[in-house]
BAPAKOL-181696 format. One record per residue (C-alpha): residue number from 1; z, y, x. Coordinates in steps of 0.2 Angstrom, whole numbers, plus 5000, padded with zeros to 4 digits. Layout:
R  num     Z     Y     X
R  NUM     Z     Y     X
...
REM end
This chain:
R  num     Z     Y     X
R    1  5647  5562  4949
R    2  5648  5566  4932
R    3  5663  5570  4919
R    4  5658  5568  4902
R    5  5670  5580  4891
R    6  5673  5574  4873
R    7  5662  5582  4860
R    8  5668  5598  4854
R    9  5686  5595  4868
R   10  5680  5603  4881
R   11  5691  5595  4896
R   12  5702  5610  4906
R   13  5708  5610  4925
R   14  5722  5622  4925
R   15  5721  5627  4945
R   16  5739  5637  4951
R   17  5733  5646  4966
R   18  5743  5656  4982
R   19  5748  5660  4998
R   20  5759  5649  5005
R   21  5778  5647  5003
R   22  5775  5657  4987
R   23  5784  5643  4976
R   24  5765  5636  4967
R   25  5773  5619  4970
R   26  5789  5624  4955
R   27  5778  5633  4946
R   28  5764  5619  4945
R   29  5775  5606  4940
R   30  5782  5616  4927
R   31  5764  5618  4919
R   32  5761  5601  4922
R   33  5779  5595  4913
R   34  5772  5608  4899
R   35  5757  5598  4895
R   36  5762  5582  4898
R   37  5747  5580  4915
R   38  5748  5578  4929
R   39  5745  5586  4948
R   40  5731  5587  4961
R   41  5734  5594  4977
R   42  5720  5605  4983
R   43  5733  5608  4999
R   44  5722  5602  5013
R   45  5739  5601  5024
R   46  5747  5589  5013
R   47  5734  5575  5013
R   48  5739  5570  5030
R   49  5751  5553  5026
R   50  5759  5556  5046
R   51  5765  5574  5043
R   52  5779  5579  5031
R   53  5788  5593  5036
R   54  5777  5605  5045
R   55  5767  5604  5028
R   56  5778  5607  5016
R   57  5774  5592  5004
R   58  5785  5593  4987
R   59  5801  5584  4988
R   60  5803  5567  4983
R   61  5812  5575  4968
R   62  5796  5585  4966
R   63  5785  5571  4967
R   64  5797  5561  4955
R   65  5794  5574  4940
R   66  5776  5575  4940
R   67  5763  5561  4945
R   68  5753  5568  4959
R   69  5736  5566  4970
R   70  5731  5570  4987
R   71  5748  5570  4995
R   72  5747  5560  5009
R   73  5730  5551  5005
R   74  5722  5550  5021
R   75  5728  5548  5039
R   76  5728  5562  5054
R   77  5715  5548  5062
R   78  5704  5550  5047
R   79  5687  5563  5046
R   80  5690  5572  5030
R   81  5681  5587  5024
R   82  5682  5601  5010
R   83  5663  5589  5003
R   84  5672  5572  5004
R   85  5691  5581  4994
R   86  5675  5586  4981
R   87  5668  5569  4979
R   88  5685  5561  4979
R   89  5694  5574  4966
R   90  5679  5573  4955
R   91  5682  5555  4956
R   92  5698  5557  4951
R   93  5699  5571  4938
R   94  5685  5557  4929
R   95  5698  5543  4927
R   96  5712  5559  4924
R   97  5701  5566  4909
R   98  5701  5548  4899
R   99  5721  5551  4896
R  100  5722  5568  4898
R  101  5713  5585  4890
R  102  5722  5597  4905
R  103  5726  5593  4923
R  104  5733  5605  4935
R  105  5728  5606  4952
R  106  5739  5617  4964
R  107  5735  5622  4983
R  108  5730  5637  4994
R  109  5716  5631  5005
R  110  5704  5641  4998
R  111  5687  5630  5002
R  112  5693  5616  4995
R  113  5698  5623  4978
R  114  5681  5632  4979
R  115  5671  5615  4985
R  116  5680  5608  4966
R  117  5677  5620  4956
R  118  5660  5627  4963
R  119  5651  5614  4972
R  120  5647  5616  4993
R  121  5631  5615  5001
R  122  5624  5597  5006
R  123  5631  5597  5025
R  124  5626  5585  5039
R  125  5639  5570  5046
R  126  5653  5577  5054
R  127  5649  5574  5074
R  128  5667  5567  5083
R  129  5659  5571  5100
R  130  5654  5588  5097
R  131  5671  5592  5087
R  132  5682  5585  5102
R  133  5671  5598  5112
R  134  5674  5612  5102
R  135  5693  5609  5099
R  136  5692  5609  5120
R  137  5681  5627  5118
R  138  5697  5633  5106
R  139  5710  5627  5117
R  140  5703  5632  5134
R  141  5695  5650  5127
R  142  5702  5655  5110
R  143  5694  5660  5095
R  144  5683  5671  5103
R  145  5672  5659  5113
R  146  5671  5650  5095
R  147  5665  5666  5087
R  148  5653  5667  5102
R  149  5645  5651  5099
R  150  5641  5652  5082
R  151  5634  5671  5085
R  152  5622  5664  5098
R  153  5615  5651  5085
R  154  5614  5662  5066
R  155  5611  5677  5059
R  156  5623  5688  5057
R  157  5620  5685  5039
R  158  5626  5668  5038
R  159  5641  5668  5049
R  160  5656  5663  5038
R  161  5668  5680  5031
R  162  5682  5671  5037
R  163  5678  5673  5055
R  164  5697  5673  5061
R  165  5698  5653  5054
R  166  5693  5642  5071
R  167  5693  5625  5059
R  168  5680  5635  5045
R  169  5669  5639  5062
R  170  5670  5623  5072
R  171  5663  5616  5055
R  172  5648  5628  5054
R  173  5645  5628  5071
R  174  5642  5609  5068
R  175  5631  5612  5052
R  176  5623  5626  5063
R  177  5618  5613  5078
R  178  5617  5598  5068
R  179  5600  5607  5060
R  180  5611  5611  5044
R  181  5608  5630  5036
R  182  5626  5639  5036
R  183  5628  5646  5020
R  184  5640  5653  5007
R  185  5644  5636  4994
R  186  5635  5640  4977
R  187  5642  5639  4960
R  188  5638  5620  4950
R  189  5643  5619  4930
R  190  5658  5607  4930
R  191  5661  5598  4913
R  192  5677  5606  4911
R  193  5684  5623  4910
R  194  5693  5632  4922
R  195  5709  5644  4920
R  196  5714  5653  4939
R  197  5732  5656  4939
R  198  5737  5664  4957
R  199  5755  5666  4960
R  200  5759  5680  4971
R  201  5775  5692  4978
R  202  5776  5709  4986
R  203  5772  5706  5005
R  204  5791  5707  5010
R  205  5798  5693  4998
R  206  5783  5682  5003
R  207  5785  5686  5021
R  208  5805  5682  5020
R  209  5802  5667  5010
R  210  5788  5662  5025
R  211  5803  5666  5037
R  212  5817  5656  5029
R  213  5806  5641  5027
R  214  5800  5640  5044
R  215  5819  5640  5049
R  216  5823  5626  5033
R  217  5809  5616  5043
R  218  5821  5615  5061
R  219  5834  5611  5052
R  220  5825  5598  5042
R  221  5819  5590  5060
R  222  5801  5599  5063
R  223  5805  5597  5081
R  224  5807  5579  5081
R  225  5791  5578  5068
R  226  5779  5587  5081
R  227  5785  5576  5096
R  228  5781  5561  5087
R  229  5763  5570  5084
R  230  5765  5575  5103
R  231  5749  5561  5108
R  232  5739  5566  5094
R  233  5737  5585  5098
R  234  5720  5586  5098
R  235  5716  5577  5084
R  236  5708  5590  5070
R  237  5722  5587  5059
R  238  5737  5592  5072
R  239  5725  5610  5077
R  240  5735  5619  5061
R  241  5752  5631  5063
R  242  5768  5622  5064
R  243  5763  5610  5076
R  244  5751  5619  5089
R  245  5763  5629  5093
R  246  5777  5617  5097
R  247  5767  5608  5109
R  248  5766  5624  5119
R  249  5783  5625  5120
R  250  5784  5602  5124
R  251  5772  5605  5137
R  252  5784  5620  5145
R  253  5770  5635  5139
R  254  5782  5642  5132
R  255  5796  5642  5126
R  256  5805  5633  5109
R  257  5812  5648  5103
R  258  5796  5657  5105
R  259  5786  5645  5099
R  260  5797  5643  5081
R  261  5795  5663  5080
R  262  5776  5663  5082
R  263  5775  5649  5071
R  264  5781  5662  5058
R  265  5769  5676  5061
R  266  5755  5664  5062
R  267  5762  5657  5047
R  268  5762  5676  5038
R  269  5745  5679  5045
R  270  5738  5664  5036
R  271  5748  5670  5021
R  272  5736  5686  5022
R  273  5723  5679  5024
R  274  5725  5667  5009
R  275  5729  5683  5000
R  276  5712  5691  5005
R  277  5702  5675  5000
R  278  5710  5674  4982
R  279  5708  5693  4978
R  280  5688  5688  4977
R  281  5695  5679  4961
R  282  5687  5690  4947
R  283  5692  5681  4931
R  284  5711  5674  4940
R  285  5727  5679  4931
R  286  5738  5686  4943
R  287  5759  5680  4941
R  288  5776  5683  4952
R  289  5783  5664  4951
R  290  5797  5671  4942
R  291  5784  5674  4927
R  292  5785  5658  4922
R  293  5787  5661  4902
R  294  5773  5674  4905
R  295  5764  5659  4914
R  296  5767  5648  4902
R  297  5760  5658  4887
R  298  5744  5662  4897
R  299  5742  5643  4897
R  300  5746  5640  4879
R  301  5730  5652  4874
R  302  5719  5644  4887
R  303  5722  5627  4880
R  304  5720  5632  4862
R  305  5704  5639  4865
REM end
């Protein structure tokens, strides 16, 4: 796939970063209502058409203001990786680029905004069989028997950094045993320039607004959403916080108060983790969301360059 950028008008992807809850969504479509462009999600949550609340997709209002992509794209049935978002956003940001000089792009899974703006590693077919087998290992064992695995198959060298993420090592595991090479992604030259704007807050704000969120989801019928999903449990799509841990609890594991609390500390831990990821970011600009004229201005001399 190729983006041809105008001669001497370089085309520009404006990519708001951040853990979740942070408030990227406001502050992306503020950008986006700045310049007139539009919105790609690079939140790999959100492509799922079946499930609303547990991922936090932007309000009807939200989506109202701002044209976006990738919000409910694909369904929970559906194989869908960080290589097939690359192909399809490429895709996309082409037909964006012949009415638009800037596009913003807005998520917080790390890989996928990587696999657009650097390019991933040629991987082999995703294997439904050995991934039902391995959702089994993770269920059954934990984490651990998945870290295991892998260990037994690749150097130390190539094991992921994120070793604490079971769908990033259910995935190499399958590169690994599919006769892949598990590797770190490489960086391709994209035909457009990029401008890394992470919007973070001090660990107790973030971790409040985690908390007050997770309790705006009950109320908003969370419950009701993961007992509709109740059949598809162990599709790949339903093995992500907010929904594991309800059907713990429908299942009588444990119980529904517990389970909304652990969906908050799981929810903070992937917040951390997100954190950890982006702080590789040498070139990011780093914003509160209340920034947003200091925001504003660092894409006004990004745009003008």
């Amino acid at each position: 796939m190729t983006i041809e950028p105008q001669k001497n008008l370089p085309k520009k992807l404006i990519c708001i970063l951040g853990p979740t809850a942070v408030g990227k969504t406001a502050v992306a479509i503020e950008v986006a209502k700045h310049l007139n462009t539009e919105i790609l999600s690079a939140d790999s949550r959100q492509f799922y058409q079946e499930l609303y609340i547990g991922t936090a997709k932007p309000s009807a209002e939200e989506l109202a203001a701002v044209p976006h992509h990738f919000i409910g794209h694909i369904s929970i049935h559906q194989s869908y990786s960080a290589g097939d978002f690359e192909r399809d956003a490429l895709k996309l940001l082409e037909e964006l680029y012949k009415k638009h000089d800037v596009v913003v792009a807005v998520g917080g899974s790390g890989l996928y905004v990587k696999a657009l703006l650097e390019g991933l590693d040629k991987m082999p077919e995703a294997n439904e069989a050995l991934r039902d087998e391995l959702n089994a290992l993770y269920k059954t064992h934990g984490i651990a028997a998945l870290q295991k695995r892998l260990a037994a198959i690749v150097p130390a060298s190539a094991l992921p950094q994120d070793l604490q993420n079971p769908q990033r090592l259910m995935r190499a595991i399958e590169i690994a045993e599919g006769g892949g090479v598990v590797k770190d992604v490489y960086k391709v030259k994209r035909p457009f320039q990029t401008l890394e704007i992470i919007i973070n807050s001090p660990r107790d704000i973030l971790y409040k607004r985690i908390n007050n969120r997770v309790d705006n989801m009950i109320q908003a019928g969370l419950l009701n959403e993961a007992k509709q999903m109740l059949a598809y449990k162990d599709l790949y799509a339903l093995q992500t916080v907010g929904y594991t841990e309800l059907f713990e609890a429908f299942e009588g594991h444990t119980s529904t108060e517990k389970a909304i609390e652990l969906i908050k500390q799981h929810t903070r831990n992937y917040a951390k983790r997100q954190i950890t990821w982006f702080k590789r970011e040498q070139q990011a600009h780093w914003f509160e969301p209340e920034q947003l004229k200091e925001i504003l201005a660092c894409v006004e001399s990004f745009t003008k360059q």
